[in-house]
mmCIF file of the C-alpha atoms, coordinates in Angstrom:
data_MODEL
# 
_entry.id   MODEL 
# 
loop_
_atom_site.group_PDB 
_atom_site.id 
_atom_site.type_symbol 
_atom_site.label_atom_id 
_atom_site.label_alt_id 
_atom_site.label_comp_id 
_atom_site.label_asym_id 
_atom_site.label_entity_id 
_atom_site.label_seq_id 
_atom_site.pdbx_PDB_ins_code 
_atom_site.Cartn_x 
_atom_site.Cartn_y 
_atom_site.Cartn_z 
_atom_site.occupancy 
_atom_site.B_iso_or_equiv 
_atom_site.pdbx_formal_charge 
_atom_site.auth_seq_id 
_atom_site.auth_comp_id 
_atom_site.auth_asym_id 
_atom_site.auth_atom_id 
_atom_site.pdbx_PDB_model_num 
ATOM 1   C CA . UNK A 1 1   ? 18.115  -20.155 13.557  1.00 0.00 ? 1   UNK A CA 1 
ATOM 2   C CA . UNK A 1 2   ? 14.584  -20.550 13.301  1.00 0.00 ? 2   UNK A CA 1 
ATOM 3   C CA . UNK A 1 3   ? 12.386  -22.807 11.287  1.00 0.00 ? 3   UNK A CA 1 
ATOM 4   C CA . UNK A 1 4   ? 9.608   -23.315 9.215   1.00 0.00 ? 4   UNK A CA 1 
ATOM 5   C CA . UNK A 1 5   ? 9.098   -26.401 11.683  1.00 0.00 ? 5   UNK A CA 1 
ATOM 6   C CA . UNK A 1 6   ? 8.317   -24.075 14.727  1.00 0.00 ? 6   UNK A CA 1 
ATOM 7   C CA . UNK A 1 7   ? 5.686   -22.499 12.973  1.00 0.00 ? 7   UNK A CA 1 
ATOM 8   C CA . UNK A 1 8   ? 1.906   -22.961 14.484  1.00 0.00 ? 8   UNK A CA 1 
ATOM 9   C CA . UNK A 1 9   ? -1.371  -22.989 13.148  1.00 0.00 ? 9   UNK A CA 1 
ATOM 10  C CA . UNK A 1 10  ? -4.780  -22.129 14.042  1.00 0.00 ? 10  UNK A CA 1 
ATOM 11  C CA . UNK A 1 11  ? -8.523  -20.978 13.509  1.00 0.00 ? 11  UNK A CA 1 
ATOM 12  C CA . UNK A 1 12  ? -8.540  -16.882 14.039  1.00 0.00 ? 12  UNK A CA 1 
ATOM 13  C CA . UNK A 1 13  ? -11.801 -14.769 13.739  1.00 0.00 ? 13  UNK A CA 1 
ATOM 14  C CA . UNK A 1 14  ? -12.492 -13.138 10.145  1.00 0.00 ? 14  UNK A CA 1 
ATOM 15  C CA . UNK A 1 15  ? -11.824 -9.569  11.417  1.00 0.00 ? 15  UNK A CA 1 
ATOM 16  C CA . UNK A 1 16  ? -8.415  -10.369 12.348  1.00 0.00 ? 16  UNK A CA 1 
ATOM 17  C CA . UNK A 1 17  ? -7.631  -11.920 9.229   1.00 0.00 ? 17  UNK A CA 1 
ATOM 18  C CA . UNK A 1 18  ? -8.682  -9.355  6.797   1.00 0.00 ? 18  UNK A CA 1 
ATOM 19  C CA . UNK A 1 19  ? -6.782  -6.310  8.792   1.00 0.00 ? 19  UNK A CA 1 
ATOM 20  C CA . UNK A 1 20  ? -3.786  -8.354  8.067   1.00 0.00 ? 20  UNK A CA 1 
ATOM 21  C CA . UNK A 1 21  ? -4.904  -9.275  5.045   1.00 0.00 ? 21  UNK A CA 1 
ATOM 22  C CA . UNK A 1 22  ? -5.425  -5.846  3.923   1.00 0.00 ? 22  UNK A CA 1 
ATOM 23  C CA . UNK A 1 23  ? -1.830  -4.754  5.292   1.00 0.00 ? 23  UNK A CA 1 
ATOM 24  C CA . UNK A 1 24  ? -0.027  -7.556  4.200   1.00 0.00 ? 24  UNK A CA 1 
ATOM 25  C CA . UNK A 1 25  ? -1.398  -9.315  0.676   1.00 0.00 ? 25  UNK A CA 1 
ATOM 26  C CA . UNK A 1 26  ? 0.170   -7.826  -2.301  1.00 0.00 ? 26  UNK A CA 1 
ATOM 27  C CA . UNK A 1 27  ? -3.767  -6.734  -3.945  1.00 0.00 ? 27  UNK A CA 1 
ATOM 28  C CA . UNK A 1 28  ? -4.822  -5.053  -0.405  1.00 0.00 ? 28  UNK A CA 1 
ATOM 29  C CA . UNK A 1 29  ? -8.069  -6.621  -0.809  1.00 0.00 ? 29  UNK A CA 1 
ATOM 30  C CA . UNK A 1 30  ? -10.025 -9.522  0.916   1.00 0.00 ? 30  UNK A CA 1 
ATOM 31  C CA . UNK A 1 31  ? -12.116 -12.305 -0.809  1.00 0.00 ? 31  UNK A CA 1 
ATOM 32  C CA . UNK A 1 32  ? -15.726 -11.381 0.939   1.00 0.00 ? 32  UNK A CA 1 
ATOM 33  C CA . UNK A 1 33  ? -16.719 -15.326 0.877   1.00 0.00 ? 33  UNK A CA 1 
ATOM 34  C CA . UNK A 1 34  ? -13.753 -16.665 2.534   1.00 0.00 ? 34  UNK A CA 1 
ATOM 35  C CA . UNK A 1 35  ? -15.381 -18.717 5.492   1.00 0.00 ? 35  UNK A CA 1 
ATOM 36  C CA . UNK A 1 36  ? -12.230 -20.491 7.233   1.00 0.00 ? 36  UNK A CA 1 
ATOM 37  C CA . UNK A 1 37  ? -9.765  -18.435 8.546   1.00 0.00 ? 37  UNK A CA 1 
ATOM 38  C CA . UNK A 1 38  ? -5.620  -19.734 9.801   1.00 0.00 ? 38  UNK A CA 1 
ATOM 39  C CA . UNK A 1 39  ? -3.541  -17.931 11.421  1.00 0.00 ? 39  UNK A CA 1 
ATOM 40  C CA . UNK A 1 40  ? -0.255  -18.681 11.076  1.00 0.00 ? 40  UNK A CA 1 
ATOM 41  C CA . UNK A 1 41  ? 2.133   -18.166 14.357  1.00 0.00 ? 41  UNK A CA 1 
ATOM 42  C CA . UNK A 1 42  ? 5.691   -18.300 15.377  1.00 0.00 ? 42  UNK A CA 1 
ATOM 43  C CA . UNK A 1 43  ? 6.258   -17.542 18.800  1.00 0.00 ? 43  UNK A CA 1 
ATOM 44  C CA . UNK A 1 44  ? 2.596   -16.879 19.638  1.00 0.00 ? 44  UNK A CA 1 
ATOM 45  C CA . UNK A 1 45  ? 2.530   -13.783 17.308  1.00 0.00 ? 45  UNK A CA 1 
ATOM 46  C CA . UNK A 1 46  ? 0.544   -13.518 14.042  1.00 0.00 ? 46  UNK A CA 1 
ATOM 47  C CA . UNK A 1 47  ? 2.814   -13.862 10.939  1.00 0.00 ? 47  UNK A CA 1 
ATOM 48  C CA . UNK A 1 48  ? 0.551   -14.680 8.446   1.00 0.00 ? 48  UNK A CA 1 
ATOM 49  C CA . UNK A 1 49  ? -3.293  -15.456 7.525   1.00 0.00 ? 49  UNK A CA 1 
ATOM 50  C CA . UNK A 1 50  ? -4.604  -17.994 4.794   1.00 0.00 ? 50  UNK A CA 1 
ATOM 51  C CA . UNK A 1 51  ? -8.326  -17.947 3.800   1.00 0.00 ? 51  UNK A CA 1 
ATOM 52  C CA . UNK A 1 52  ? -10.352 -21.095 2.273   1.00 0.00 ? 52  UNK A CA 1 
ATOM 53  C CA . UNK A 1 53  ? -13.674 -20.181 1.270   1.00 0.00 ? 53  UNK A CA 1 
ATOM 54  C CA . UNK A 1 54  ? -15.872 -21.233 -1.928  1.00 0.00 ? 54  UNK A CA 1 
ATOM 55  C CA . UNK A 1 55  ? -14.260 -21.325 -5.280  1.00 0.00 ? 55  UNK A CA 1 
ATOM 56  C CA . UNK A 1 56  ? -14.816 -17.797 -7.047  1.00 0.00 ? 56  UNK A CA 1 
ATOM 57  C CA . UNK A 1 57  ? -15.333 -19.679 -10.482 1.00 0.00 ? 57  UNK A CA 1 
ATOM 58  C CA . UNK A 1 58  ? -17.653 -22.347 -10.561 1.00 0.00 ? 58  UNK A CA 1 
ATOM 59  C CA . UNK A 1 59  ? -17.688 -23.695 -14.169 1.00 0.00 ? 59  UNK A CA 1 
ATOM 60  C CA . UNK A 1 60  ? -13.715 -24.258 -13.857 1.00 0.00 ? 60  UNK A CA 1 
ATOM 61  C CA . UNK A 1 61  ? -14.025 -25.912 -10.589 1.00 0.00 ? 61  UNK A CA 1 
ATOM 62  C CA . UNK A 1 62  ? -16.904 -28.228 -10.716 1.00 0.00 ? 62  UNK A CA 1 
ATOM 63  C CA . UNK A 1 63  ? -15.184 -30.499 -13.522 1.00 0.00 ? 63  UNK A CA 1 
ATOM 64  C CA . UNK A 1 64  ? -11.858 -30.997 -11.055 1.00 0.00 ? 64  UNK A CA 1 
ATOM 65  C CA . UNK A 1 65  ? -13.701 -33.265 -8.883  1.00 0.00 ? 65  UNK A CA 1 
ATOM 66  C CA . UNK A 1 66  ? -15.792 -35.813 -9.808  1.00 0.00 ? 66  UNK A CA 1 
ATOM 67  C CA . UNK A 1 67  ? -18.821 -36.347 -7.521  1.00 0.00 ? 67  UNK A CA 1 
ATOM 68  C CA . UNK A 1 68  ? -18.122 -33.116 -5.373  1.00 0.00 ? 68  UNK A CA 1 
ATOM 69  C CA . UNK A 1 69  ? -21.296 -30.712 -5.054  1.00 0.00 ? 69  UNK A CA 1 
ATOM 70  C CA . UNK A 1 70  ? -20.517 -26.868 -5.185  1.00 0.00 ? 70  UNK A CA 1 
ATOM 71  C CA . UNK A 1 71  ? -21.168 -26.761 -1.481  1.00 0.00 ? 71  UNK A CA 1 
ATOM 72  C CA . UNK A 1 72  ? -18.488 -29.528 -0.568  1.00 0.00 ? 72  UNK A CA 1 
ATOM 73  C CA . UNK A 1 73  ? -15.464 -27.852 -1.289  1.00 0.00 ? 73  UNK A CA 1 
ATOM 74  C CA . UNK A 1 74  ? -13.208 -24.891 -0.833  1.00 0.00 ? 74  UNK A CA 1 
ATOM 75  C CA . UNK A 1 75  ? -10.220 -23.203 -1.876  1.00 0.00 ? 75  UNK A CA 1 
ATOM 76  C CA . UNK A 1 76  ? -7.309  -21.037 -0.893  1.00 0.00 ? 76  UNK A CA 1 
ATOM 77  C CA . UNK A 1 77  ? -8.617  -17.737 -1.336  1.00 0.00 ? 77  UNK A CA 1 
ATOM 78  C CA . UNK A 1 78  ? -5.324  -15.311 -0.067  1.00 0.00 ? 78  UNK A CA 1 
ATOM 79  C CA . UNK A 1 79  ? -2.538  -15.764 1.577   1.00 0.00 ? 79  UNK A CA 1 
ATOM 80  C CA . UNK A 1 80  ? -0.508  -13.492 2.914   1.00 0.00 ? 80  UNK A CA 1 
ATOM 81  C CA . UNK A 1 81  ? 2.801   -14.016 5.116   1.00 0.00 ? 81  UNK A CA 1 
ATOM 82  C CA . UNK A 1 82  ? 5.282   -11.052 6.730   1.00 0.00 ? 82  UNK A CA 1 
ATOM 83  C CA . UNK A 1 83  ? 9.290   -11.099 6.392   1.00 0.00 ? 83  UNK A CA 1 
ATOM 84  C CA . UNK A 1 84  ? 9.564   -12.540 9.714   1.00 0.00 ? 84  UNK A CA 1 
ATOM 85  C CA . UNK A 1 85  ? 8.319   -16.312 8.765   1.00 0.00 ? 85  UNK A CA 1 
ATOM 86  C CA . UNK A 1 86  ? 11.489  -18.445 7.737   1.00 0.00 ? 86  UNK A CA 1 
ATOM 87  C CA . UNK A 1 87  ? 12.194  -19.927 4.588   1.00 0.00 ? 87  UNK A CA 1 
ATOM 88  C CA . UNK A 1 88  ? 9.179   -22.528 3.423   1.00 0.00 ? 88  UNK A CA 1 
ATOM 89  C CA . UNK A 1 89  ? 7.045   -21.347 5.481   1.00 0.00 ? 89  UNK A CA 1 
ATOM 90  C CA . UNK A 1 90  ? 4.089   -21.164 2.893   1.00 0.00 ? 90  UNK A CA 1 
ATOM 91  C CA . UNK A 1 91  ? 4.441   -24.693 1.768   1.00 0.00 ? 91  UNK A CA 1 
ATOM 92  C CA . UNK A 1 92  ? 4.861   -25.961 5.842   1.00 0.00 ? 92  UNK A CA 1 
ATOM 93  C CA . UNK A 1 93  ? 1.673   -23.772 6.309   1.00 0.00 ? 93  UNK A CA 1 
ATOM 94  C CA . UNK A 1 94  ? -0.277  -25.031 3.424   1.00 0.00 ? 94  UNK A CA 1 
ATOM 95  C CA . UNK A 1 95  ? 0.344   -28.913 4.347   1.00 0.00 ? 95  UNK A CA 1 
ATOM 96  C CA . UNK A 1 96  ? -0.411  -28.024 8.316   1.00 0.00 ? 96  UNK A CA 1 
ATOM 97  C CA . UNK A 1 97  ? -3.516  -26.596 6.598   1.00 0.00 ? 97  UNK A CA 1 
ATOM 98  C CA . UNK A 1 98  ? -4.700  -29.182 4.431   1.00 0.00 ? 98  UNK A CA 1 
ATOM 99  C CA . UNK A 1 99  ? -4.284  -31.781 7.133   1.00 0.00 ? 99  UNK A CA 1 
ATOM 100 C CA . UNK A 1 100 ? -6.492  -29.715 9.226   1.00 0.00 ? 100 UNK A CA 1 
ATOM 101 C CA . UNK A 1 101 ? -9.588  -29.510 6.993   1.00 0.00 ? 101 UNK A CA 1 
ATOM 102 C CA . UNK A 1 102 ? -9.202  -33.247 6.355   1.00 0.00 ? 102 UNK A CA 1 
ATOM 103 C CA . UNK A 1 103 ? -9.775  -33.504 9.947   1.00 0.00 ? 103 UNK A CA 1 
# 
């Protein structure tokens, strides 16, 4: 049985993203200013794409941070995951993903 464990992450190119982006995310579209791009693998094949980029509304966001400047932070901006990826994948994904951009 496979698990969200076995999933991998990594850093794909923005074109790659958005084509699965576009087949895959429940809207169809893209968010133009996403800037950081993960895709998310389970046996060395795409499964699923998550894209951080600048918050799309700055008055909301600005007051959630104290001290953080416009240009020092970043959000999810889609996600989008196919049938194959187990159950929890999205939340394994999102932690792999957060550790990442710590780093």
């Amino acid at each position: 049985m496979v698990s969200a464990k076995q999933i991998k992450l990594g850093v794909i190119n923005s074109k790659a993203a958005n084509d699965f982006v576009k087949k895959h995310h429940y809207s169809g579209k893209v968010v133009n200013n996403s800037n950081l791009h993960f895709g998310v693998f389970l046996n060395n094949r795409l499964h699923g794409v998550m894209q951080f980029g600048p918050p799309l509304d700055k008055r909301r966001s600005l007051n959630l941070v104290k001290d953080t400047a416009w240009s020092e932070m970043i959000e999810l901006n889609r996600m989008a995951f196919d049938p194959v990826l187990p159950k929890n994948s999205e939340s394994r994904a999102i932690s792999i993903a957060i550790r990442l951009i710590k780093k």
